[in-house]
Every structure is written in C-alpha cells, then in structure tokens.
N, C-alpha and C positions, 0 to 999 in steps of 0.2 A: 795915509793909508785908507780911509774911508772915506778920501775924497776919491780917489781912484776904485774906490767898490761902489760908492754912488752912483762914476762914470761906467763901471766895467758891466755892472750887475744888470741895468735895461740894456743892454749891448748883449749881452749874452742869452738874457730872456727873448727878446727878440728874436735871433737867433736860433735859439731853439723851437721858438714858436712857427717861423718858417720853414723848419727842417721837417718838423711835424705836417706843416701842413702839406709842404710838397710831397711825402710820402704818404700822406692821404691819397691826396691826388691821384699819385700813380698808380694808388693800388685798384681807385675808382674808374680808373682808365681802362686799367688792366683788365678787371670785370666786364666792363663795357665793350670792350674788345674781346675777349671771351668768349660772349656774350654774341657780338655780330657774325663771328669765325663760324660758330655750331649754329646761327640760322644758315649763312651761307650756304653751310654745307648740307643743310636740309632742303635748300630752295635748289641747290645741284640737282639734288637727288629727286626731285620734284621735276624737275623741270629735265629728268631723264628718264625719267617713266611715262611723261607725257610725249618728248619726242618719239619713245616706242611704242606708244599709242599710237600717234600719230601716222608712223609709219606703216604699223600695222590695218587700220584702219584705210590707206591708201593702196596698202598691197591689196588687199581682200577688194577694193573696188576696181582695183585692176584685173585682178582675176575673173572677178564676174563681167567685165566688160570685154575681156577675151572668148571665156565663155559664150558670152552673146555672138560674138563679130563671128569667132571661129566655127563653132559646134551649133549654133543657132538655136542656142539653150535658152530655156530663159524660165520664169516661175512654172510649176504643176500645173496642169490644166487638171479640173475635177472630171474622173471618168464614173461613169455608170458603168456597172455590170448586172446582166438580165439573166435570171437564172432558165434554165428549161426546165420544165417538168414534161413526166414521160410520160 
C-alpha cells in the first residue's frame, strides 16, 4: 500500500502541477488576446477616420481645382476703395 502511494503520489502531484499550469496559461493567452482584439479594433477605427480624412482632404482639392479650370476662381485679389468727398 505505501509502495503504491510512493509511486501514485508524485504521479499525481505532477499532474496537477501541469493542470495548473496549462490553465495558467490559457488564461495568460486569453488576456493577451484580449488585449490584441480591443487595440485592433482601435487601429480600425483609426485607420477609418484617417481614410475620411483623407478623402476629404482630396475632395476639397478637387473642388478647388474645378473651381479654378471652370469659374476661373482662384484666391481674393486685395481691392481698394476711394471714398469721394463733396
């Protein structure tokens, strides 16, 4: 009987000690992952505010370069005004 608890007993420490540790593990993975999921989803959300930057930023130089071609618009010229006196 206590030959078989000699053998059983680091058999079973062991054992547990592995069970522990791989649920360690997973849970440190889990975090980890987590953890990448909610930046991803912030570098999304980045990286979709910058394309409608972007776009916007090209729309409005499109428009001014319509402007130009079409309307023959282009910056304020500075005007004087002279007043008369009577």
């Amino acid at each position: 009987m206590i030959r078989w608890l000699a053998l059983g007993l680091p058999f079973l420490l062991v054992f547990v000690g592995l069970e522990i540790y791989t649920h360690s593990e997973l849970m440190r993975h889990g975090y980890t992952l987590q953890e990448l999921q909610e930046e991803t989803e912030r570098l999304e959300e980045e990286n979709r505010l910058l394309r409608r930057s972007v776009a916007a930023a090209g729309s409005w130089e499109r428009l001014h370069q319509y402007a130009r071609d079409e309307f023959q618009l282009g910056p304020p010229r500075e005007v004087r005004f002279l007043q008369r006196k009577h």
